[in-house]
Structures are given as C-alpha cells and as structure tokens.
N, C-alpha and C positions, 0 to 999 in steps of 0.2 A: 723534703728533708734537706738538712744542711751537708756539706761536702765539701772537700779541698780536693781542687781542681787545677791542671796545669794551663794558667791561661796563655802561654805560649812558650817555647822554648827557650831557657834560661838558665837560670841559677837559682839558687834557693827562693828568693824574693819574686819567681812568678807563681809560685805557690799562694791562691787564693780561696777565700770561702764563698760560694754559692750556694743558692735553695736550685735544689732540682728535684724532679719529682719522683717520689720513691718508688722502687722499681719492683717488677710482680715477678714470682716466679712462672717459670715455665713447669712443662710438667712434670722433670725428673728434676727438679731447682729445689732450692728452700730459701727463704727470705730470713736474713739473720738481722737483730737488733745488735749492731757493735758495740761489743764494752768496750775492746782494744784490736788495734790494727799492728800488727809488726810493721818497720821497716828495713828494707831491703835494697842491697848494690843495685837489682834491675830496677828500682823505685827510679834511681837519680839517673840512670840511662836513660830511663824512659821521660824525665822530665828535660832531661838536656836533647830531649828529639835521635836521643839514638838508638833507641831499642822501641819499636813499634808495639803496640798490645797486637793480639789477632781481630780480627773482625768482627769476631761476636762477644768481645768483651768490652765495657765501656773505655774509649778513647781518649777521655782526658781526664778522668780519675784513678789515680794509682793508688796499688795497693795487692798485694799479692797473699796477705794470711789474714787472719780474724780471729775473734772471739767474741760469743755473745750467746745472745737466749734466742732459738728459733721463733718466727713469729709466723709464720706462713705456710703451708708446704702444698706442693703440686699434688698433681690429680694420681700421680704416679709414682709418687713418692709412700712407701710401706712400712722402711726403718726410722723414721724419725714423724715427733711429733710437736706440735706448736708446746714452748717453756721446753722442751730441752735444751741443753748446756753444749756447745758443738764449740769445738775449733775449726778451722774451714783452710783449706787450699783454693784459693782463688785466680782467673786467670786480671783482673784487676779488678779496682770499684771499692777497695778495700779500708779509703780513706772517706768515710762517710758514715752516717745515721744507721745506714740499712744498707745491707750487701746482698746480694743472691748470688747463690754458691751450688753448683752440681749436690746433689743429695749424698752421690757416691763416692765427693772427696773430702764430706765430713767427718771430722772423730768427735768422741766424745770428751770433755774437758777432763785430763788423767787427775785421778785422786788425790791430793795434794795440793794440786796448781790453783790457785784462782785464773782471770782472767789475763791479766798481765801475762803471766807466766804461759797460761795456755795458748795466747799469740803469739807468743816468739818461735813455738814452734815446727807448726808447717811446710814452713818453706824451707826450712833448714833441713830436716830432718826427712822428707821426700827427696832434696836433692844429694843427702848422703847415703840414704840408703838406696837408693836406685843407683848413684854414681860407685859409690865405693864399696856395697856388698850383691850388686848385680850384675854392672858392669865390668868393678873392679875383681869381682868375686872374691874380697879378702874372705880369709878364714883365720881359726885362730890356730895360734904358733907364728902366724907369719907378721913381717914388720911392716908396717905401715907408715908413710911421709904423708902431712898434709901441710901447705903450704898457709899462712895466714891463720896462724893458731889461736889468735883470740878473738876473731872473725864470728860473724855465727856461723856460719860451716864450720870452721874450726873449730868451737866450743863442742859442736856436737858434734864432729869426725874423731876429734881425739875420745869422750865420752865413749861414744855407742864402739868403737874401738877399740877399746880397750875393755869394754863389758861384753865382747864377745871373745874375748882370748888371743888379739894383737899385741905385738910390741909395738910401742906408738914412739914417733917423731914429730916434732912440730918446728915449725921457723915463725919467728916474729919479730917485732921493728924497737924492740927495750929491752932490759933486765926486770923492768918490771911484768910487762905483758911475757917473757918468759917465764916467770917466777909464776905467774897466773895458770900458764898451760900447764906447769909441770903438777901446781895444786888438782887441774883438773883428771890426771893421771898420764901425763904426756912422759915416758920416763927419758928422754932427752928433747930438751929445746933450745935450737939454735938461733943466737940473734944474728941475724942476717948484715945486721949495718959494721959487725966488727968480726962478723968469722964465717966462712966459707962452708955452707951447709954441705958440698961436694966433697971438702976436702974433711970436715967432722964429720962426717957419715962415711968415709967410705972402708973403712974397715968393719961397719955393721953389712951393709948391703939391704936392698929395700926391695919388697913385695910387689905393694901396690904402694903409688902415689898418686895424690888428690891435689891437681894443682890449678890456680884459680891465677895464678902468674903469667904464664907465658915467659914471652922472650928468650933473653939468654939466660934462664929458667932451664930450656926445654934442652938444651945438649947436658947440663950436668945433671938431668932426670935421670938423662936413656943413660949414663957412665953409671951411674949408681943402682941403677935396677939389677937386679941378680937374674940366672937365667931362667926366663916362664915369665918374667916380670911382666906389671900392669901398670902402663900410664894413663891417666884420666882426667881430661879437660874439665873443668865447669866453667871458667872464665879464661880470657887472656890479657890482663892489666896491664899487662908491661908489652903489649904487644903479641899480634898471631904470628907475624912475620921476623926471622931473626936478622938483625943488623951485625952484621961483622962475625957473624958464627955459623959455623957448618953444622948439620946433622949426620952423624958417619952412621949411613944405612946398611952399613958392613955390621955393625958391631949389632945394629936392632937385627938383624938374621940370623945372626952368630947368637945371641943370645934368647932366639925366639920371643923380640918381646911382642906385647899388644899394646898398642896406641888407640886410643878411641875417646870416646869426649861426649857429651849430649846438651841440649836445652831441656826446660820443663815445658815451659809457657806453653807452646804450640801443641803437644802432644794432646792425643783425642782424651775424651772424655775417657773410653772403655779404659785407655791405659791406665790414665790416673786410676779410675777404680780400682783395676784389679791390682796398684804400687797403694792405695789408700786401704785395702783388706790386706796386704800382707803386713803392712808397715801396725795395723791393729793388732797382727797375731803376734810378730817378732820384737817389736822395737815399744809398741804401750806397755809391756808387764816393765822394762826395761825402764822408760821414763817414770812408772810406779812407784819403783823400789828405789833403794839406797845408793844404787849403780848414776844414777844421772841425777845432776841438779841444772836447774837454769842458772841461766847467767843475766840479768838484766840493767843495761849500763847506766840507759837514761830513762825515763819517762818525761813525757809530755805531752797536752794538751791537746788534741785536736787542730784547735787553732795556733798554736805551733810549731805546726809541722816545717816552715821553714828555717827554723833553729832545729827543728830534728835533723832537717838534711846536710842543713851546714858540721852540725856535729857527725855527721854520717863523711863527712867529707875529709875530713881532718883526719878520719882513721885513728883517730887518739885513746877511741873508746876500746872498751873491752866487754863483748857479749852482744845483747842486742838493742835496739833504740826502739820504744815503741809508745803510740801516741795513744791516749786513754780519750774516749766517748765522755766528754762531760757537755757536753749543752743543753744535758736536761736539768741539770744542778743551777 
C-alpha cells in the first residue's frame, strides 16, 4: 500500500510517500480501507520528533482518525463486518491506503456525514468529551471557557457545549475566527491579540475551562474560575512552565478548585472502549441532529500532506485539515 511516512524529523517537507506493506489485523483490529484521514496538532509534534507514538502503533506513519469502508475484521471482532462505513480513533498509521484500528474505537459514519466529514471527527470529539464532560464534569447552567475556538477542539467544545446546556466562551487569534465561534454558538468570543480574556470575562465567572495554551494562560485561568471551578489541560503551547508568573495556591484552596489535565494516545485499549460506547450513546444522536455541524477548512490530497501541515502551522485555518484517499483515482 501506498503511505506518508515521516522520513525523519523536520518540517513539513520530510513528509514522504512510500509503498509498505498493508497491515493485518489482529484479533480484536479491523483493517480500514481510508477515504479520509483527519489532521491533527499531535500529527506535527510527532513529525518534528516530539511526541513519540506508543510501541505498538506504527512509528513513522502519522495519523490519529479515519474514515473509510471496513475491509478485514479479526477473529474476535463480533460488532462489525467487512463493507461497513466506520470512523475510527486510531493510535497512528492514519496517513495511508489501509489502517487497522482497535474494533472497539470504531463508530459508525453519523447520518448525514460523508467521509470527509466523518474524519474530522474522532480525535476531536474523544478528547472533548473525555476532557471537558468527564474530567471536566461540565453540566448545563454552567459557563464554560475553551481556549483556541476555531481549533478542532474548539469547534467541537464550543458545539457539544452548548448542545448540552452551557454558556459557552471561546478566545481566538481575529475578528473573523471570532465572528466563526460565535456563528458556532459560542455566545462571547474574545480575540485575545486586542483584549484580555481575564479581564472580559471576569465579571461572568467560568465553570470548567478547556485550555490547550498554557503559559501565562494558567494564572488568569485559576482568577477567573468561580468557586468548585474545573481547569483542564489538553495541551500546553505557550509553554508548561510559567515565565515571569506566580500561581497563587492560596486562591486554588480558597476557591476549591480542580486542576487536572490528560493525553489520549497512550491510554489502554479497555479505556478507549468503554470513552468509544459512551461517546455512541451521548454525543452521536448529537452530531445526528441539527445541534452540531462540521467544520471543514481544507481538503487535500494524500499526497499533499505536506501543504496540509504547513497550513496546520500557520494556525490561519478555521475547523479541520484533512487529506482525501485518492490514489486509486
């Protein structure tokens, strides 16, 4: 099979296509034929050598969601059958002909979606609804902050967010990518490059925050958290460590808050399953209905995956990047 492969650590341009040989499932696996592969922030960490896959996922093919037609299934596999329509959470391999994907972190493509759409989202939507309605425990009534609002987190934090009965915040880098969140039901978005998300927010007071920033991000979190408040890592872009800023641990006790944070990648198989069947019962009727739309910013080709990642770079976009299976065309 054909595949874009990291031939060594770089920049967009070590993105290469190779034949390699297509891979079998095991026995709780299923072998997907890619239509479309989303891309993803850990895509370009893990091509610049800083985010490692785990061991038992392929090592130099990136790619963390899918869509496509099952072609294969193990000996142990019961819910699915060869020619079903899956989206898939993968731990990588996602940039290629053929993927194999755990059986039990497939969904089914929702109603509406073609492929495109059903690749963008996976990865988004596992690590929001694990981060921000398990972790975070939002509920509805309460206010919600997600940091990087036209992000695919973002698209889909402020969404499933607000379709569960949040008041929703978002911060972004334009007037136009705010004008985006707020179409997506975000009902304040702050552009960060001309106003002080700490100081426009602090007369709401915030819930739970979903912050993929860092930095000196993380003191005007914990001011603006109300008391019971939930802070929630998925990334730290601007840094884990703060330069020049204290954390007043006086005020996180006084106000009982929770700090907690997680990865997806590494987690066992059992978890995903059993985040892969809740995310079926709660959040598919959800992407179904009139409540969530995709966002999809660019499309591209397989074999331009290195102009996928440079437009991944720039941050410019709004939604998600994701490259379309054409080499049998």
């Amino acid at each position: 099979m054909k595949a874009i492969v990291i031939s060594q650590p770089g920049g967009p341009e070590v993105l290469r296509m190779e034949e390699r040989p297509t891979p079998q499932p095991a026995d709780a696996q299923v072998l997907i034929k890619v239509y479309a592969a989303g891309i993803n922030r850990p895509d370009v960490f893990q091509r610049k050598g800083n985010y490692p896959p785990p061991t038992w996922a392929p090592q130099d093919i990136p790619g963390l969601e899918v869509a496509g037609i099952i072609e294969q299934v193990g000996h142990h596999v019961a819910d699915w059958k060869k020619g079903d329509a899956v989206c898939a959470l993968l731990a990588g391999g996602g940039y290629a002909e053929y993927a194999v994907a755990h059986a039990g972190h497939c969904l089914p493509v929702p109603n509406g979606c073609d492929f495109v759409q059903a690749a963008s989202l996976p990865e988004t939507i596992f690590t929001v609804w694990h981060n921000a309605f398990q972790r975070g425990n939002l509920k509805s009534g309460e206010n919600f902050l997600v940091h990087g609002g036209t992000s695919g987190i973002g698209i889909t934090a402020i969404q499933l967010a607000k379709a569960f009965g949040a008041k929703v915040f978002a911060t972004a880098g334009s007037q136009e990518k705010c004008k985006a969140c707020v179409a997506l039901g975000a009902d304040i978005c702050i552009n960060y490059k001309i106003q002080d998300f700490e100081e426009k927010l602090k007369n709401e007071g915030v819930d739970v925050i979903l912050d993929m920033v860092g930095g000196d991000y993380i003191p005007k979190n914990i001011k603006l958290l109300r008391e019971d408040g939930r802070l929630v890592f998925i990334n730290t872009m601007k840094g884990s460590k703060l330069e020049g800023s204290e954390v007043d641990f006086g005020l996180i006790m006084k106000k009982r808050l929770t700090i907690t944070g997680s990865t997806l990648r590494n987690r066992s198989n059992e978890f995903k399953t059993a985040l892969t069947k809740e995310i079926l019962t709660n959040v598919w009727p959800v992407i179904e209905s009139a409540k969530f739309q995709t966002v999809i910013a660019a499309q591209f080709s397989m074999q331009e995956a290195s102009k996928a990642h440079a437009l991944m770079e720039t941050s410019e976009h709004i939604g998600k990047i994701i490259l379309i299976n054409d080499w049998d065309s």
